[in-house]
N, C-alpha and C positions, 0 to 999 in steps of 0.2 A: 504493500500500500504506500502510495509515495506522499510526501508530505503535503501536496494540496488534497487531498480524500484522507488526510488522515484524522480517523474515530475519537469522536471527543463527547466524551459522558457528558458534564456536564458544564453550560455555560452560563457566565455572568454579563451581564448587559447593563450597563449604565453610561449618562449620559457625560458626566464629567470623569476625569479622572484620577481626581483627589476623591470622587464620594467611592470609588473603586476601592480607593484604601480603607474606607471606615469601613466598609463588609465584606466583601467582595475578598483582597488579600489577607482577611482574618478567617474567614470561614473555610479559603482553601486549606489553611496549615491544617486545621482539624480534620477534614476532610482527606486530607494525605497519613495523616495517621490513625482512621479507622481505615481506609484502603487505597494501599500505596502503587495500585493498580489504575488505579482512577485517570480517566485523563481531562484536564479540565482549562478551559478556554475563558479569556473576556472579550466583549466589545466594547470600545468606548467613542462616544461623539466627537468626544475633548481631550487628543492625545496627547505624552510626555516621551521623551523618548532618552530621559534618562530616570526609567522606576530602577527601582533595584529588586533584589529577589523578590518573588508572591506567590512561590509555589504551583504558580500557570505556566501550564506546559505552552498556549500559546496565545500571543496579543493579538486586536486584529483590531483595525480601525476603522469605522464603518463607513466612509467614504469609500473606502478598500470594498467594499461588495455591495455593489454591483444587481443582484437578483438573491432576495433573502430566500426564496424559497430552494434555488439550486445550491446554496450557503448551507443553509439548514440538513438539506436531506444527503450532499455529500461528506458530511462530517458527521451522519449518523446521532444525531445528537437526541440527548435522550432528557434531558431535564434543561430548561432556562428558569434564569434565579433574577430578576429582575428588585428594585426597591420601590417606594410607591412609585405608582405608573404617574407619568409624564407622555406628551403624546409618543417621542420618539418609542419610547417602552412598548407604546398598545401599539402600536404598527406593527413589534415585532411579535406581540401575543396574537394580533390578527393571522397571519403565516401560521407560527405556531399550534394554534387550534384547528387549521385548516391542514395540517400534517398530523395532526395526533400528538405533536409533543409533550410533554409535562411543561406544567410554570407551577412555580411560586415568587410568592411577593412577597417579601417583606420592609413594613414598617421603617422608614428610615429616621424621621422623627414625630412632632409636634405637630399636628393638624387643626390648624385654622386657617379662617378667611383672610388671602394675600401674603398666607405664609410661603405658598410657591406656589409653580402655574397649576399645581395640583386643586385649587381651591381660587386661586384670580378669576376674578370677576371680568368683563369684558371691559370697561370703566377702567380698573387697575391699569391692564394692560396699555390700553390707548396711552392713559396718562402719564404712564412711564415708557420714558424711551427705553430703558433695558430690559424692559416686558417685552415693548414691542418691535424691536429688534429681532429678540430671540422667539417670537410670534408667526414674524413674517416666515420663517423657516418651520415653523411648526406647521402654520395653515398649509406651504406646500405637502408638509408629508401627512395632510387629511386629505387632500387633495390625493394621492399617489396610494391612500388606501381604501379612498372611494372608488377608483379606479378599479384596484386588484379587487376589491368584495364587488364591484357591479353594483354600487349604490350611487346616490345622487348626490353628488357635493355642494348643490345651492341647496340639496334638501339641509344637511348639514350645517349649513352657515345659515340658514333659518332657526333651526334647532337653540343656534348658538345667542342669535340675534333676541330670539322671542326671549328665552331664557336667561339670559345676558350673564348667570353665576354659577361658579363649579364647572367649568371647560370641560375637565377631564370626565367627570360623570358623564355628561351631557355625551363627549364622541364615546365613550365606555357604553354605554347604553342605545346607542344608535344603530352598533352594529349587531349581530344575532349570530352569535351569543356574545353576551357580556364581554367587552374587552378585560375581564381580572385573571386573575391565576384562580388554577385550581384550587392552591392553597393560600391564608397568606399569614403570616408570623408577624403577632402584633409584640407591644413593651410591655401590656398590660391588659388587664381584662378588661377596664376602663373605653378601650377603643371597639369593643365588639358590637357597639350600636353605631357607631360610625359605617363598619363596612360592612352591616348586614343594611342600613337605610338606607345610604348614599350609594355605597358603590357594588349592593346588590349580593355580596357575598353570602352562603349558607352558613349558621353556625356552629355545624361541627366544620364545616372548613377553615373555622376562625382557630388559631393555636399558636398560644403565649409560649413565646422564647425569653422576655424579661428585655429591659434595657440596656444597650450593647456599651452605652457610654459609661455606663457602673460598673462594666465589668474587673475584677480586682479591685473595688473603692470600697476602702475601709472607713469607715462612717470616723472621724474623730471622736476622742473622748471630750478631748476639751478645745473649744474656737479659740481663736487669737479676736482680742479686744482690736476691732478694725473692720473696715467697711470695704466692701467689693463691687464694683463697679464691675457687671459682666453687660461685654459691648456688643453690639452688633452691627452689620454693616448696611447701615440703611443710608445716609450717604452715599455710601461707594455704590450701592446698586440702585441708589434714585427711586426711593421709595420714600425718603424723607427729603429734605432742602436744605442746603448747610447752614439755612435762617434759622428754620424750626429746628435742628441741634444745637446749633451755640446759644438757644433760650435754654437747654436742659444744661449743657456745659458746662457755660458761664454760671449759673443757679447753683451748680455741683461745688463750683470753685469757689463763691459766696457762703456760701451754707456751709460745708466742711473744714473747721479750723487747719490750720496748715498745720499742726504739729500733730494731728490726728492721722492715724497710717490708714492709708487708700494705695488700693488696688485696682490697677487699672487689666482686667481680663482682657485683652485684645484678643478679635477673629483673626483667624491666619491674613484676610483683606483686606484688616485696618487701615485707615490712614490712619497712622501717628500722629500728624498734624492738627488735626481736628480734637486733638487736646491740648494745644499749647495755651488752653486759658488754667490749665492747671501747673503749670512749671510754677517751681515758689512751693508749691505743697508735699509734702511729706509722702512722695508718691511712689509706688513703683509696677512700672508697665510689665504685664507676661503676657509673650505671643505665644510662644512654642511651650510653656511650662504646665505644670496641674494647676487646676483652680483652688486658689488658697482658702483654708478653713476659716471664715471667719465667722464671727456673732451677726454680723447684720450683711445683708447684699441690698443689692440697686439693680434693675434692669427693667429689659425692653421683652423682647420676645425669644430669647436665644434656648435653644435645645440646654447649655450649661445648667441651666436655672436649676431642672433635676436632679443634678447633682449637688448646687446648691442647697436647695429643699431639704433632703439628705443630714444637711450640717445643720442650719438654722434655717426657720419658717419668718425670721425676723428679714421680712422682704418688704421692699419698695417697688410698685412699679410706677412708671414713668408714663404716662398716655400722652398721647401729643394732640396735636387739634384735630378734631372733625377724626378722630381715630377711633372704631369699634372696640367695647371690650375687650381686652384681651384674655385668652385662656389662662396665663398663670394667676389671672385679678385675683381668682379662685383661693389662689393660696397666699395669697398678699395679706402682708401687716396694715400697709397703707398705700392708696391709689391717688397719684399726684397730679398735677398737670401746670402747677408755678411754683417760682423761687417759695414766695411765703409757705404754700403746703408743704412744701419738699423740707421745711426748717421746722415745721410744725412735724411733722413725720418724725424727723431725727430727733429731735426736742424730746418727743414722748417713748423713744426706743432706750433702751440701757446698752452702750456698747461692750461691755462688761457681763454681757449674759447674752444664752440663746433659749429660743423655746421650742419645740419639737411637739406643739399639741396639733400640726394636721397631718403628723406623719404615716397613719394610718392610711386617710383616706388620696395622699399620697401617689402608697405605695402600690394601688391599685391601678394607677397611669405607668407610675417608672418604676416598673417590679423591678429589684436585686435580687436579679437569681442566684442561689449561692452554687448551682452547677456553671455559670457563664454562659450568659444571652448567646455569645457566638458559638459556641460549643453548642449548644444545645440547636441552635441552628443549623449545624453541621450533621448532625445525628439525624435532625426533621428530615433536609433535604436528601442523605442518603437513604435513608426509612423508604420517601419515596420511588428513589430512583431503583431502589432493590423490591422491595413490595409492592409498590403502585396503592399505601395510602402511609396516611401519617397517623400514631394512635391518639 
């Protein structure tokens, strides 16, 4: 068998290729040591061409092919492991189901409204150029799957138009059957009225692997008296205005005494610059480090939060204008939206203590499995690819 028809169990499919690294090169190592037989492939949209080792026997980049369907069935492929679908994803479950292959999904994180194109609104999209940049390329490949299914693509952008929220539901359910996986591995059991409403999934299809970003997070016994700042990049992806940040910023830099220690969590995206109203304060930035244990945090909508939660429930969050609730409000101390609240907030916290009174209901969203979310994901997805169900 020569290297282009050569047999590949199973494949991982994602769009970027850094979200490769959060599952995708964790679940292979596991995967190679329940069976070191296995042969196992990625695609990605958004390639690197210096990864280092991942256990993949081989890369492939999806500009590189060409006709998914002669892709698929020459490399024998027997399971695709996709994270929440995006449209590129259901294009390739579209082929997939139409050859018989296996999919699973799983969970990559936090699900709400304009948290990614999984849930943008048509509104979002327009309004953001880096929606609708990366839009224009999606609508062609609804375009190139209405084609291959023999359905109607103004029917489609009618669909989209009349409905204007939740994209990916909306082409997920257009097509017959359901653009989802067979299976899909959530963080928590908290998410199983999500994909049994929205995106149509069975509930024994639904099966908790736990939160991958916990995995080995030893809960502290005792926080560091100091306050954490976990960032996100709403700037850098123009979802927010560098106006409406340097009102939270600037307020952060007023409100928080400078000899008080702040952590600034930086996304691997950050601009650094976009804190320089903090220089002068007792500050220190982690891009590539752990999220430090403190008594009180500060954020927006970032997946860390979880982990935060974890240590102290003594959270802030931050709304901006004309901004929907947000999902972590849930577990929030207090919910701000100016300098004054944001001082009134810290005023009423003890930085010298934390509290852990929602860590139950929690832990029902971002379960710590104490087998490990990726491991145990490792095990689902061969369960399937050797048996044909998951128990």
């Amino acid at each position: 068998m020569s290297m282009d028809n050569k047999k590949i169990d199973i494949l991982f499919f994602e769009r970027p290729f850094e979200d490769l690294k959060r599952y995708a090169f964790k679940i292979t190592r596991f995967l190679k040591e329940i069976d070191g037989d296995l042969s196992l492939a990625c695609v990605s949209l958004e390639w690197k061409n210096d990864y280092a080792e991942t256990n993949m026997d081989f890369h492939f980049f999806r500009e590189e092919i060409e006709d998914i369907d002669t892709f698929l069935q020459t490399h024998q492929i027997q399971v695709i492991v996709f994270t929440n679908p995006r449209i590129p994803d259901m294009e390739m479950i579209l082929h997939a189901h139409k050859l018989g292959i296996k999919t699973i999904m799983i969970q990559e994180g936090v699900i709400f409204e304009g948290a990614t194109i999984n849930e943008v609104s048509l509104a979002n999209i327009i309004a953001s150029l880096h929606f609708f940049t990366k839009a224009i390329s999606y609508f062609k490949i609804m375009f190139d799957m209405c084609q291959y299914a023999k359905m109607s693509y103004v029917g489609l952008l009618r669909e989209i138009v009349r409905k204007k929220k939740n994209i990916t539901s909306i082409v997920a359910h257009y097509f017959k059957p359901y653009l989802i996986g067979d299976y899909v591995l959530t963080m928590g059991e908290h998410w199983s009225s999500y994909y049994i409403n929205t995106m149509g999934y069975a509930e024994e299809n639904i099966k908790i692997m736990g939160d991958h970003d916990l995995d080995g997070f030893k809960v502290h016994d005792k926080c560091e008296s100091a306050i954490c700042y976990v960032a996100t990049v709403l700037v850098e992806d123009g979802t927010r205005t560098k106006a409406e940040f340097d009102v939270f910023i600037n307020a952060l830099a007023k409100v928080v005494d400078k000899k008080t220690k702040l952590y600034i969590k930086l996304h691997p995206r950050s601009d650094r610059k976009l804190y320089d109203a903090l220089n002068g304060h007792n500050v220190e930035f982690i891009r590539q480090g752990e999220l430090p244990s403190t008594n009180i945090y500060i954020g927006h909508r970032s997946t860390l939060l979880a982990r935060a939660l974890y240590e102290s429930d003594n959270l802030i969050i931050w709304r901006f204008p004309n901004e929907k609730a947000d999902f972590f409000e849930q577990f929030a101390t207090h919910i701000v939206s100016t300098e004054k609240e944001l001082k009134c907030a810290l005023d009423n916290m003890c930085i010298n203590s934390r509290t852990n009174n929602k860590r139950h209901d929690m832990e029902r969203v971002y379960w710590l499995n104490p087998n490990g979310a990726i491991k145990t994901a490792a095990l689902m997805v061969h369960q399937y690819m050797k048996d044909g169900y998951i128990k």
